[in-house]
MIDREN-707487 format. One line per 10 residues: number of its first residue (from 1); their letters; for each residue x, y, z of N, C-alpha, C. Coordinates in nm, 2 decimals. Example, Ala and Ser with C-alpha at 12.3 -4.5 7.8 and 13.67 -1.06 7.14 Angstrom:
2
1) as) 1.32 -0.57 0.78 1.23 -0.45 0.78 1.32 -0.33 0.78; 1.28 -0.22 0.71 1.37 -0.11 0.71 1.29 0.00 0.79
This chain:
272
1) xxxxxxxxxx) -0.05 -1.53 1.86 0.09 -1.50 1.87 0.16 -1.63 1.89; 0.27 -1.67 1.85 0.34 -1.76 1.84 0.50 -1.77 1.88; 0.56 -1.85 1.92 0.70 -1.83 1.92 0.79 -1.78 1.84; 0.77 -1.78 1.70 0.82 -1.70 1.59 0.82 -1.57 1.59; 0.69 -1.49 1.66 0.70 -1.37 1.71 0.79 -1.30 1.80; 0.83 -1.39 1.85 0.89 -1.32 2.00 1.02 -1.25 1.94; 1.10 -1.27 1.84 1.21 -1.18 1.74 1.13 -1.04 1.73; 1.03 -1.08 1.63 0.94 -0.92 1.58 0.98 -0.87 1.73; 0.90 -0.89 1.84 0.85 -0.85 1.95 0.93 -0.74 1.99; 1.07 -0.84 2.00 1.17 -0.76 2.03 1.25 -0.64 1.96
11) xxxxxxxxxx) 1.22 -0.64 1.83 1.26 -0.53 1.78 1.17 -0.44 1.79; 1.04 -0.49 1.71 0.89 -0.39 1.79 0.97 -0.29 1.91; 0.97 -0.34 2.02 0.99 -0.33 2.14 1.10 -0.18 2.21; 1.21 -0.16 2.09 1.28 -0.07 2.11 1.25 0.07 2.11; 1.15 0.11 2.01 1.12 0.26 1.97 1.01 0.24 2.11; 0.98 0.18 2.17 0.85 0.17 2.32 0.93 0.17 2.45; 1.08 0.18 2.41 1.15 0.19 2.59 1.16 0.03 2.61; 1.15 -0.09 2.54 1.16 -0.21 2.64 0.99 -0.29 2.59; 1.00 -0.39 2.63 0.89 -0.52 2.58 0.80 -0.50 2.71; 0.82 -0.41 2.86 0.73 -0.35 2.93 0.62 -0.32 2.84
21) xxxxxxxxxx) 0.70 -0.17 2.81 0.61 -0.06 2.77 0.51 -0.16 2.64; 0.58 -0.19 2.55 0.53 -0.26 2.44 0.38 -0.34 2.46; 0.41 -0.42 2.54 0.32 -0.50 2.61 0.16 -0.41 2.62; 0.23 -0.32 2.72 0.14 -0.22 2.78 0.06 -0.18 2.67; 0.15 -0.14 2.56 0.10 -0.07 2.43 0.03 -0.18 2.33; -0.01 -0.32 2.37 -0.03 -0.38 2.28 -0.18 -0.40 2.35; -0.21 -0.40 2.46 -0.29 -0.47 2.56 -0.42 -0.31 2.54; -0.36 -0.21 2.58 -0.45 -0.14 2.60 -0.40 0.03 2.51; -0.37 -0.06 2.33 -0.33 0.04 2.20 -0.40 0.20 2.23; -0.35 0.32 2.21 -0.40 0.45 2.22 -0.42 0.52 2.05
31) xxxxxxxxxx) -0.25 0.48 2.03 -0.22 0.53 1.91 -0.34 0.51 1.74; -0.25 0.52 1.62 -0.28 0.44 1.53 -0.20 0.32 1.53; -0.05 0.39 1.56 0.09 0.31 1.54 0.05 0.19 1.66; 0.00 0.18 1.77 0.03 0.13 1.86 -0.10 0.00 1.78; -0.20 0.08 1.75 -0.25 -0.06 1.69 -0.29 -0.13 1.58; -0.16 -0.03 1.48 -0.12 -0.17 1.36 -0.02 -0.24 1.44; 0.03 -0.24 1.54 0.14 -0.32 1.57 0.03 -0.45 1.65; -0.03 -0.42 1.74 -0.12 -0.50 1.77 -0.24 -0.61 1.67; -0.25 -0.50 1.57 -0.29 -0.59 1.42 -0.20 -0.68 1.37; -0.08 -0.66 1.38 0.08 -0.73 1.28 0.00 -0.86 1.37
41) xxxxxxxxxx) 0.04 -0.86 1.49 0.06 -0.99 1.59 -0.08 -1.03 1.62; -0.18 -1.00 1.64 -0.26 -1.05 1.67 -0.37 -1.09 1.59; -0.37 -1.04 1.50 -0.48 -1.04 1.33 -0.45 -1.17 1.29; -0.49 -1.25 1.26 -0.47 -1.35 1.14 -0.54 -1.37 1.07; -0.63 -1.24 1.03 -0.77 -1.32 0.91 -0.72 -1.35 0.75; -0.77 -1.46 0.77 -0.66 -1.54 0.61 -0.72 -1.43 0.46; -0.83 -1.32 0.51 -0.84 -1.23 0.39 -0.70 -1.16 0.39; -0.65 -1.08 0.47 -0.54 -1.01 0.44 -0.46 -1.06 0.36; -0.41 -1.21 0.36 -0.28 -1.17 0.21 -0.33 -1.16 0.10; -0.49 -1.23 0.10 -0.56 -1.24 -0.01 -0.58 -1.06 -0.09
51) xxxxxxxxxx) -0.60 -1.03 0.00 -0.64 -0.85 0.00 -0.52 -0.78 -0.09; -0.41 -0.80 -0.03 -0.25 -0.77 -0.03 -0.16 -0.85 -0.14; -0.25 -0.95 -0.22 -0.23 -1.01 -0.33 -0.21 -0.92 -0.44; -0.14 -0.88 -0.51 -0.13 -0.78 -0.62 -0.20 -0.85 -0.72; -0.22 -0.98 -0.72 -0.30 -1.05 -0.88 -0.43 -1.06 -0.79; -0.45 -1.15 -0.72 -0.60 -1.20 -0.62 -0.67 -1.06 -0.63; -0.63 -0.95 -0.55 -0.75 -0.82 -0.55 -0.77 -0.77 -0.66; -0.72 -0.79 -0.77 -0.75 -0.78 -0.89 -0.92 -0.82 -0.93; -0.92 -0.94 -0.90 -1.01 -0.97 -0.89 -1.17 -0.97 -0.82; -1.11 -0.95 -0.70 -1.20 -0.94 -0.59 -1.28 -0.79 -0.66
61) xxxxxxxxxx) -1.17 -0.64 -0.70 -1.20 -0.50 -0.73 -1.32 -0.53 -0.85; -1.25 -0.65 -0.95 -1.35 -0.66 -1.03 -1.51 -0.75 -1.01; -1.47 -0.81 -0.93 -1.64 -0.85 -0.88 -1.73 -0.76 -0.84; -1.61 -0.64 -0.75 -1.72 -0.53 -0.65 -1.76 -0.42 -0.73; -1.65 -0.39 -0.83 -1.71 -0.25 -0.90 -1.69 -0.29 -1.05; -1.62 -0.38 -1.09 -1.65 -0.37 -1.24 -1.50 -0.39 -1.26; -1.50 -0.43 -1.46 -1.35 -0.46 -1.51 -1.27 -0.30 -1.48; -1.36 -0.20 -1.54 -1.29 -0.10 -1.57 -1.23 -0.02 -1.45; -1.26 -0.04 -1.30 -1.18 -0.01 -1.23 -1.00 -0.04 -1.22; -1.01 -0.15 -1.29 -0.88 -0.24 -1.25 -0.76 -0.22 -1.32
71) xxxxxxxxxx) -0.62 -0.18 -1.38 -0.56 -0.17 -1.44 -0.50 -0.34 -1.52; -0.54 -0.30 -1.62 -0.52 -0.48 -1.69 -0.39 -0.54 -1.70; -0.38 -0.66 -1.68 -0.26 -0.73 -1.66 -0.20 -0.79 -1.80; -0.07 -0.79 -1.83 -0.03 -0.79 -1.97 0.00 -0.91 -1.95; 0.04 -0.97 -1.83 0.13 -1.12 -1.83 0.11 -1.17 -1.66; 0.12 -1.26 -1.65 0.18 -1.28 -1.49 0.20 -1.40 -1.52; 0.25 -1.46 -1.39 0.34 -1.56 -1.38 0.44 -1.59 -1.23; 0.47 -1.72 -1.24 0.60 -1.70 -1.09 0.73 -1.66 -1.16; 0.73 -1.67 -1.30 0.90 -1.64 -1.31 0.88 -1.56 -1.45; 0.97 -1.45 -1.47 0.95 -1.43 -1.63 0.95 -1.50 -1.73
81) xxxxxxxxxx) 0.90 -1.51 -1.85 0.90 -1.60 -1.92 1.04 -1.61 -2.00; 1.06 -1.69 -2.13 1.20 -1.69 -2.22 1.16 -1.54 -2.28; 1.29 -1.51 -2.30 1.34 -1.40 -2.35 1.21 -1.34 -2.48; 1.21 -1.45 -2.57 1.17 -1.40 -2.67 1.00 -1.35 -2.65; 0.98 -1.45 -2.56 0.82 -1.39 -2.49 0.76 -1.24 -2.41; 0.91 -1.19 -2.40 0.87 -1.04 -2.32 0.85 -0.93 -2.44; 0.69 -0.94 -2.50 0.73 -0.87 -2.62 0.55 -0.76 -2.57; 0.62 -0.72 -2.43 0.51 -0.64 -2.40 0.53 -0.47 -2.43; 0.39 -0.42 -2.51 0.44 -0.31 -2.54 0.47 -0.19 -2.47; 0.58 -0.12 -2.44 0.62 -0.06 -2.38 0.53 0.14 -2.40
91) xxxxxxxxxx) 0.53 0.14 -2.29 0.59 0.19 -2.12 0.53 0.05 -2.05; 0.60 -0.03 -1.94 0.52 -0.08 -1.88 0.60 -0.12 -1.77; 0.51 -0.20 -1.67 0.57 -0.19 -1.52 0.52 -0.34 -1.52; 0.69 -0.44 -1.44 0.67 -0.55 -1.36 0.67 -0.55 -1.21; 0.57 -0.59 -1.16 0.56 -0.59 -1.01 0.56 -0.75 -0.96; 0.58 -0.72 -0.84 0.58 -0.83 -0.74 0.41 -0.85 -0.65; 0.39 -0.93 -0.68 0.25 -0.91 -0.58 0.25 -0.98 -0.43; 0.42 -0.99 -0.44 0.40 -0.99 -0.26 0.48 -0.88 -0.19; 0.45 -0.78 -0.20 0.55 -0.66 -0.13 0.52 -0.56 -0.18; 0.56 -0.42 -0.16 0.52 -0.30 -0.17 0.68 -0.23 -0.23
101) xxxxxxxxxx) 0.64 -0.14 -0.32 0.75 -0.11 -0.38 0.77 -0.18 -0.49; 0.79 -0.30 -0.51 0.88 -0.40 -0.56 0.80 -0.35 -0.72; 0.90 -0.26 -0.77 0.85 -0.24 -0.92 0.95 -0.20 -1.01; 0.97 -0.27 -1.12 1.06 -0.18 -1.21 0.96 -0.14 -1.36; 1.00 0.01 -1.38 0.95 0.06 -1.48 1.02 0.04 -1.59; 0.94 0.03 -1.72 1.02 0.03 -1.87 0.93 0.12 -1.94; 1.00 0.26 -1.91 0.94 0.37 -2.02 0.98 0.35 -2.16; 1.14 0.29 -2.17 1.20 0.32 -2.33 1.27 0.21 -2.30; 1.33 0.15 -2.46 1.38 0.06 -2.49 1.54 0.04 -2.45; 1.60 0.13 -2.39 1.70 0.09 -2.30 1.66 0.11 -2.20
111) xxxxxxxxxx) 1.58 0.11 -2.05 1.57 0.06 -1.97 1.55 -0.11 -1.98; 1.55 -0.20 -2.08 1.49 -0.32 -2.11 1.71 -0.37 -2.06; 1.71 -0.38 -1.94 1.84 -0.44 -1.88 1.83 -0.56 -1.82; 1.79 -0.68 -1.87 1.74 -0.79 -1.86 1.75 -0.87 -1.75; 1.93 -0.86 -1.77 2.02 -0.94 -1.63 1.98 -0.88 -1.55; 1.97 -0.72 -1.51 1.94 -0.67 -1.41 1.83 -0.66 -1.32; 1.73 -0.66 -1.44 1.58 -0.70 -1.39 1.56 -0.84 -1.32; 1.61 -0.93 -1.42 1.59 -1.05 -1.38 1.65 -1.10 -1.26; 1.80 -1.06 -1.17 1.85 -1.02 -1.05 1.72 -0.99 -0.97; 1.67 -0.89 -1.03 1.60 -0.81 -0.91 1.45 -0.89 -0.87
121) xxxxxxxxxx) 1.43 -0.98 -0.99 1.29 -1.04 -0.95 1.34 -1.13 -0.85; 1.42 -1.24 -0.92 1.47 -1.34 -0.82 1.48 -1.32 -0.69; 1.53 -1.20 -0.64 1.58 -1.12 -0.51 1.42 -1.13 -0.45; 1.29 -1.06 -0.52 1.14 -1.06 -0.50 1.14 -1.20 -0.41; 1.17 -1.28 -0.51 1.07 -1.42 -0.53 1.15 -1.48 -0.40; 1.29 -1.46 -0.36 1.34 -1.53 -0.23 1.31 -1.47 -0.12; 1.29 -1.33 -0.12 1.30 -1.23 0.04 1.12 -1.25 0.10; 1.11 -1.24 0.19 0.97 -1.25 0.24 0.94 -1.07 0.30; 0.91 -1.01 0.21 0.88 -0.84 0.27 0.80 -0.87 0.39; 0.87 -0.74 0.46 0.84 -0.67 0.61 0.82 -0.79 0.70
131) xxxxxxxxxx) 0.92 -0.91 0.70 0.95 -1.01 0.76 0.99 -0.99 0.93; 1.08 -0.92 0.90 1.13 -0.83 1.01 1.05 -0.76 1.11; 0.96 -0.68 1.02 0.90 -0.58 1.10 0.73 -0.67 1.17; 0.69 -0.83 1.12 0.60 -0.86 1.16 0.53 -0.84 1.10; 0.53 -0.83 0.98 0.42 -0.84 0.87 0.41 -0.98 0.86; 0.35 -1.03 0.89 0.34 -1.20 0.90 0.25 -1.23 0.71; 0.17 -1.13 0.70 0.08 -1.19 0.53 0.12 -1.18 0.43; 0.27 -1.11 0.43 0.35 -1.16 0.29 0.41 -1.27 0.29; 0.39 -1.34 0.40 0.50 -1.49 0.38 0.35 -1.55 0.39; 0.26 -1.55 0.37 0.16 -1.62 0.28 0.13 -1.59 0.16
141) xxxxxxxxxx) 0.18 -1.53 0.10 0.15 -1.50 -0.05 0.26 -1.54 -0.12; 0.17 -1.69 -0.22 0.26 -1.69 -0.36 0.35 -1.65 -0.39; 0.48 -1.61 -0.42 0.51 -1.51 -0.48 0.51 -1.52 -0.62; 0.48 -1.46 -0.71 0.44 -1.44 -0.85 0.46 -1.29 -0.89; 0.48 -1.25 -1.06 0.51 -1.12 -1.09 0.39 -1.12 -1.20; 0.36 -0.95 -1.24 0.28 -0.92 -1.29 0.36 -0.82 -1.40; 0.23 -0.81 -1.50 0.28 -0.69 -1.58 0.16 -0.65 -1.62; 0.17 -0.45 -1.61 0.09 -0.37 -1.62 0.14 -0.31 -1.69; 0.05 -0.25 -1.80 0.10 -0.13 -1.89 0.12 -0.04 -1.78; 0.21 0.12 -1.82 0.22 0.20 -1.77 0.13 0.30 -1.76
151) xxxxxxxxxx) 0.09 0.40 -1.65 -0.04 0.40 -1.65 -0.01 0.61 -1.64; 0.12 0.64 -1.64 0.17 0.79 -1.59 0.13 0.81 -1.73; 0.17 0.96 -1.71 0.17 1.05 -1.85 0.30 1.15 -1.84; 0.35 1.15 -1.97 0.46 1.20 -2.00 0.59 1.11 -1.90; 0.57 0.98 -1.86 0.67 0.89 -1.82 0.67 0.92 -1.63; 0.60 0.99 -1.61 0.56 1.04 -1.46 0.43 0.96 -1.42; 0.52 0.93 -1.26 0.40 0.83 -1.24 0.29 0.92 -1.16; 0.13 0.82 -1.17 0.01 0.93 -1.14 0.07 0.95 -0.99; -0.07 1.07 -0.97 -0.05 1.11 -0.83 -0.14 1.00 -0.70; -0.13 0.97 -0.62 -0.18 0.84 -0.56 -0.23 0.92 -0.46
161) xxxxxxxxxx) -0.39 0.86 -0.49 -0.51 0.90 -0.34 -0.54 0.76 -0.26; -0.50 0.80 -0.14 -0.47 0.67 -0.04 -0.58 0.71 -0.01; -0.73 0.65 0.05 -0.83 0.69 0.15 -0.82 0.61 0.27; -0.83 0.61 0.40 -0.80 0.58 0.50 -0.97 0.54 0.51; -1.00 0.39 0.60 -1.14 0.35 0.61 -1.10 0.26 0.73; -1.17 0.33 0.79 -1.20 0.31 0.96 -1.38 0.28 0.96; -1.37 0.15 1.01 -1.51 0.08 1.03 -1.61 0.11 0.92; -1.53 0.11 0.77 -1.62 0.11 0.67 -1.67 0.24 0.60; -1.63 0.38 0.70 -1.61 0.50 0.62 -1.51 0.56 0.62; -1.48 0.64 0.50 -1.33 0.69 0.47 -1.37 0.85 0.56
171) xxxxxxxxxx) -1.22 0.85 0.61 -1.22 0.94 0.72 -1.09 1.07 0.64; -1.01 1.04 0.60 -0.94 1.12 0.55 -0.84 1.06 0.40; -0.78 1.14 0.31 -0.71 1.07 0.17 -0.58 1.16 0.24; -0.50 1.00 0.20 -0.35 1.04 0.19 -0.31 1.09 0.03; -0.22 1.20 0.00 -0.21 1.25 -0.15 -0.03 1.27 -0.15; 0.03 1.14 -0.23 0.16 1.09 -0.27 0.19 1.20 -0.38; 0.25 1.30 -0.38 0.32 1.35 -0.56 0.47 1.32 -0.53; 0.51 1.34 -0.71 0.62 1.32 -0.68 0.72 1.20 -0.61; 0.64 1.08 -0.63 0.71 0.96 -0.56 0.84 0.94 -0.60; 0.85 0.97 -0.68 1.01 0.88 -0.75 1.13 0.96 -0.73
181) xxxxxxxxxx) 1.12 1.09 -0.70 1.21 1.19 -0.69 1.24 1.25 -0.58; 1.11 1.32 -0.55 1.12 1.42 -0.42 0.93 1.43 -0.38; 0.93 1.29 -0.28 0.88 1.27 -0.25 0.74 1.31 -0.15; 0.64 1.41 -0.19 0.54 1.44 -0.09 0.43 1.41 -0.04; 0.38 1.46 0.03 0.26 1.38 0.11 0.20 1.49 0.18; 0.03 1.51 0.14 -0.04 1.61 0.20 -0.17 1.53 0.24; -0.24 1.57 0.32 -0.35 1.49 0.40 -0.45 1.61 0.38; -0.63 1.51 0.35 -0.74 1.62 0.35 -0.77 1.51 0.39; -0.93 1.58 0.46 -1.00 1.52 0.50 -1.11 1.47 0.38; -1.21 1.41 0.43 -1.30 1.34 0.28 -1.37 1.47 0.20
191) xxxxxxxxxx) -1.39 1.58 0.28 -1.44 1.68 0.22 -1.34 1.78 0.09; -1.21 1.73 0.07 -1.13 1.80 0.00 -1.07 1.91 0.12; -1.09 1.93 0.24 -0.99 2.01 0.32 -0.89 2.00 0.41; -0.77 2.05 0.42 -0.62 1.99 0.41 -0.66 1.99 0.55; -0.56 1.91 0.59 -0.55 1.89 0.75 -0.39 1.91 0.79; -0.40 1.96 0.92 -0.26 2.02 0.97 -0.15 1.93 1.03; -0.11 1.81 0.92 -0.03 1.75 1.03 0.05 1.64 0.89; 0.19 1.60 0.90 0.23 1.52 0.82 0.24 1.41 0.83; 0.27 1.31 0.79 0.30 1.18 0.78 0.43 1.14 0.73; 0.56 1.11 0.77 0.70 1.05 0.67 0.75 1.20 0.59
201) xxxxxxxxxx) 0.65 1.24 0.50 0.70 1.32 0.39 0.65 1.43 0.43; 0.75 1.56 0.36 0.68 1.69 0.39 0.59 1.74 0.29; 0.48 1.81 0.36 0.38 1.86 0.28 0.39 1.94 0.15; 0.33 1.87 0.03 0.41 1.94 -0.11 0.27 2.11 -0.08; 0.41 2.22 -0.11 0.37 2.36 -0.13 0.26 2.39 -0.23; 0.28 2.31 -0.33 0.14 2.34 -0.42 0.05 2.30 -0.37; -0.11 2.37 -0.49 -0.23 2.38 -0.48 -0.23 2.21 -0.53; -0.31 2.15 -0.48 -0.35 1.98 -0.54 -0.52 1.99 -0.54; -0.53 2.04 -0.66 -0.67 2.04 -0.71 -0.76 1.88 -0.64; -0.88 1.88 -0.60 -0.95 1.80 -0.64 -0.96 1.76 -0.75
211) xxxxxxxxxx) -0.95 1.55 -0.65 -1.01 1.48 -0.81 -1.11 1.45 -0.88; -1.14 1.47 -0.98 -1.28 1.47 -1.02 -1.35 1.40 -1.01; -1.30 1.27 -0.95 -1.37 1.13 -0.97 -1.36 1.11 -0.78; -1.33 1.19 -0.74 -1.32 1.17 -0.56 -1.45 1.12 -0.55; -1.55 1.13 -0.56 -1.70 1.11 -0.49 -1.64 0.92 -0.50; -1.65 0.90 -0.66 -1.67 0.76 -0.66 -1.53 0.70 -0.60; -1.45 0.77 -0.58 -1.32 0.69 -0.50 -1.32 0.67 -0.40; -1.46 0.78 -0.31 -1.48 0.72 -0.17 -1.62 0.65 -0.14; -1.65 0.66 -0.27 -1.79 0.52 -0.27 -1.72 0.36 -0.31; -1.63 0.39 -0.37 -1.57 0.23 -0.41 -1.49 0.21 -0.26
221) xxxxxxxxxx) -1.43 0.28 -0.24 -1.34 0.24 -0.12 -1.40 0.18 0.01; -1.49 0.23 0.02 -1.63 0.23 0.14 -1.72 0.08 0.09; -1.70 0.02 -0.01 -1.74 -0.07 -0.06 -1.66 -0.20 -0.09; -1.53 -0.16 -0.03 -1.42 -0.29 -0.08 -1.38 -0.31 0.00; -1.42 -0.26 0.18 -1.35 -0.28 0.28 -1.42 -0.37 0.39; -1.52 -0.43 0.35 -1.57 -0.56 0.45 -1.60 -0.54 0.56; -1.53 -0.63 0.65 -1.58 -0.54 0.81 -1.45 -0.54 0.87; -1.31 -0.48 0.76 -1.19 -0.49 0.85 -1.21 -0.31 0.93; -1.16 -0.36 1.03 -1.20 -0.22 1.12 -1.12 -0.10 1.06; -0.97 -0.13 0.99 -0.93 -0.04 0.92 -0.83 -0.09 0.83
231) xxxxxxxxxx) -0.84 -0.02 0.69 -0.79 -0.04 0.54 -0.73 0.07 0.48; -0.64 0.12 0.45 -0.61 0.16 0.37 -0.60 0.17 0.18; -0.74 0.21 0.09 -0.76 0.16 -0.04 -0.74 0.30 -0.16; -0.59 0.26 -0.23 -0.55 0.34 -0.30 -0.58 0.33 -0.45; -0.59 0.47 -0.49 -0.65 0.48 -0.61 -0.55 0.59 -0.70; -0.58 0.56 -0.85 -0.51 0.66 -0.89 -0.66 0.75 -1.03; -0.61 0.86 -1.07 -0.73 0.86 -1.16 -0.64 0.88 -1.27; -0.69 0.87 -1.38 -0.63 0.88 -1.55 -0.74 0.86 -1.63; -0.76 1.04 -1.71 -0.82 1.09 -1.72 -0.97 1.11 -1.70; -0.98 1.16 -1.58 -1.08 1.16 -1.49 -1.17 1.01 -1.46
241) xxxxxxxxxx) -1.10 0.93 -1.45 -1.18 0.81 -1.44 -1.06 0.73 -1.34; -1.12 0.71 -1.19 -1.02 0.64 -1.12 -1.04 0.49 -1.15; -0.89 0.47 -1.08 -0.84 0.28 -1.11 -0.75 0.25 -1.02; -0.82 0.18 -0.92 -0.76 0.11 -0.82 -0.59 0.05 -0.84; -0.54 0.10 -0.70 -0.42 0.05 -0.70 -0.39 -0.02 -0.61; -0.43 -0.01 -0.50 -0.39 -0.15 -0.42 -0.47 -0.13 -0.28; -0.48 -0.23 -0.16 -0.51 -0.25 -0.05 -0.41 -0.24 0.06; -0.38 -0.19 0.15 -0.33 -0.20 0.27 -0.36 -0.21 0.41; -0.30 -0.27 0.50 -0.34 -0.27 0.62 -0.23 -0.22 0.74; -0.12 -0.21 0.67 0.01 -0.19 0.76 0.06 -0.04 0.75
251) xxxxxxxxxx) 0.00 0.09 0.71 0.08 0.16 0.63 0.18 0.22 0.73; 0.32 0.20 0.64 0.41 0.25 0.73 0.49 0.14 0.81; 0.39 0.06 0.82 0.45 -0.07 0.94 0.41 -0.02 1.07; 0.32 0.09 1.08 0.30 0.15 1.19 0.40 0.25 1.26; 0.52 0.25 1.18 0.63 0.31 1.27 0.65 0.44 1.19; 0.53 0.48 1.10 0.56 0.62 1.06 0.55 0.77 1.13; 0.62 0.87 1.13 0.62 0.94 1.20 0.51 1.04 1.20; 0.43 1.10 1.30 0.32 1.18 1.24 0.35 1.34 1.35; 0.34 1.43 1.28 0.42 1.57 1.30 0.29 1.65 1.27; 0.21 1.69 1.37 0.24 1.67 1.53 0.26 1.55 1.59
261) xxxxxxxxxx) 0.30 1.48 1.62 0.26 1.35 1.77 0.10 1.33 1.79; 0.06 1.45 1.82 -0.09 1.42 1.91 -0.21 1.39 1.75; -0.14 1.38 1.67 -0.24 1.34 1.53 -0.22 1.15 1.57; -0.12 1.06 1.56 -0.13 0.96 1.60 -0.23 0.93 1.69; -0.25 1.00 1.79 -0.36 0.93 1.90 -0.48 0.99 1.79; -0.51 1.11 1.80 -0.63 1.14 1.74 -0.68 1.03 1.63; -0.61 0.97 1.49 -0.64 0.91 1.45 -0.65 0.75 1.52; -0.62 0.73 1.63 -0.63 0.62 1.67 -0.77 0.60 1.71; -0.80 0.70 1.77 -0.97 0.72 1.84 -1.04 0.66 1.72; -0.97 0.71 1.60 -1.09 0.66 1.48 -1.09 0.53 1.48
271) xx) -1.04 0.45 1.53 -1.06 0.28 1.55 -1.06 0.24 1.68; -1.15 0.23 1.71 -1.22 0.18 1.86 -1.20 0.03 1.87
């Protein structure tokens, strides 16, 4: 921890009652929340931005399991190229590989709004994501942009299986539908059965079939997570064949709500 911290600290600090409680909560963590926050500040293993690299784990996914895990990259670079070079074929998505979220889609040939895109990378390439909240390993990362073909069907993006890996086994999958609109989130455990408690979003009412490729998305996941005590490793499948989407270590920033309350501690137990 550093003097730079002591800002985080203090915002940290408010949803805890005061930099007392905080403290308390950092020294002897119960939660999950209590100890990604204790991860934010106290972690520094120089794998994390590497991990959290949208181009780097590209790589790393392809050493561990193979090309065909990995969704292939059409272009990357720190800045878009001249105009006449963006002749990527469309549906496709430019990301940011230092931050979460940071994506614009191009399903059709008028979404291609140039100025506006190119605003919005620049904005990427200056801001240092979850700066604020103590994410300290995005201001180690490059910033650079990527491009991926689009990987949805019918212009809908896939449905996202987050597996949760605590000391190297996946313990439960987070299941995203619906991101871009009306946003849900249902939790099972590694066996395919739902568990009673939410996270941020409310639980979507439909049936969410098992994925066919679950087995191997909790043998890759269980295989890409080293000896970080906990990871978050997201996958998507298209047509029955999963393809890694990204690494986490923050989810939420820790400050996500879990409904009931007493599910936060429970999953905390899962990291000793």
């Amino acid at each position: 921890m550093t003097a730079t911290d002591l800002p985080v600290l203090t915002r940290l600090a408010k949803p805890y009652g005061g930099c007392r409680m905080l403290f308390r909560a950092l020294v002897r963590p119960k939660t999950f929340s209590e100890k990604i926050q204790r991860m934010k500040i106290f972690n520094r293993d120089p794998r994390l931005p590497e991990r959290e690299n949208k181009i780097l784990v590209k790589e790393f996914v392809k050493n561990k399991l193979g090309r065909e895990w990995v969704t292939p990259v059409l272009w990357q670079g720190e800045y878009l190229p001249p105009l006449e070079q963006r002749t990527w074929p469309i549906p496709f998505v430019i990301k940011a590989n230092n931050g979460c979220g940071w994506n614009v889609f191009v399903r059709q040939e008028s979404d291609l709004d140039w100025a506006r895109i190119e605003k919005l990378t620049e904005e990427w390439h200056r801001t240092q994501f979850g700066a604020d909240l103590g994410e300290w390993l995005y201001g180690e990362i490059k910033p650079a942009l990527l491009v991926e073909p689009f990987i949805g069907e019918h212009s809908n993006l896939p449905i996202d299986y987050k597996l949760w890996v605590f000391r190297g086994k996946v313990q439960f999958i987070q299941v995203d539908t619906d991101r871009e609109h009306a946003h849900k989130r249902t939790m099972f455990d590694r066996n395919w059965q739902p568990l009673p408690f939410t996270l941020v979003y409310s639980q979507d009412p439909r049936p969410i079939p098992k994925p066919a490729s679950l087995d191997l998305m909790i043998k890759a996941a269980e295989s890409l997570v080293e000896d970080f005590p906990f990871v978050r490793v997201d996958f998507y499948e298209i047509n029955d064949q999963p393809k890694f989407g990204e690494m986490s270590f923050y989810p939420e920033s820790g400050f996500g709500r879990f409904d009931p309350p007493e599910w936060d501690v429970k999953i905390g137990q899962l990291w000793p």
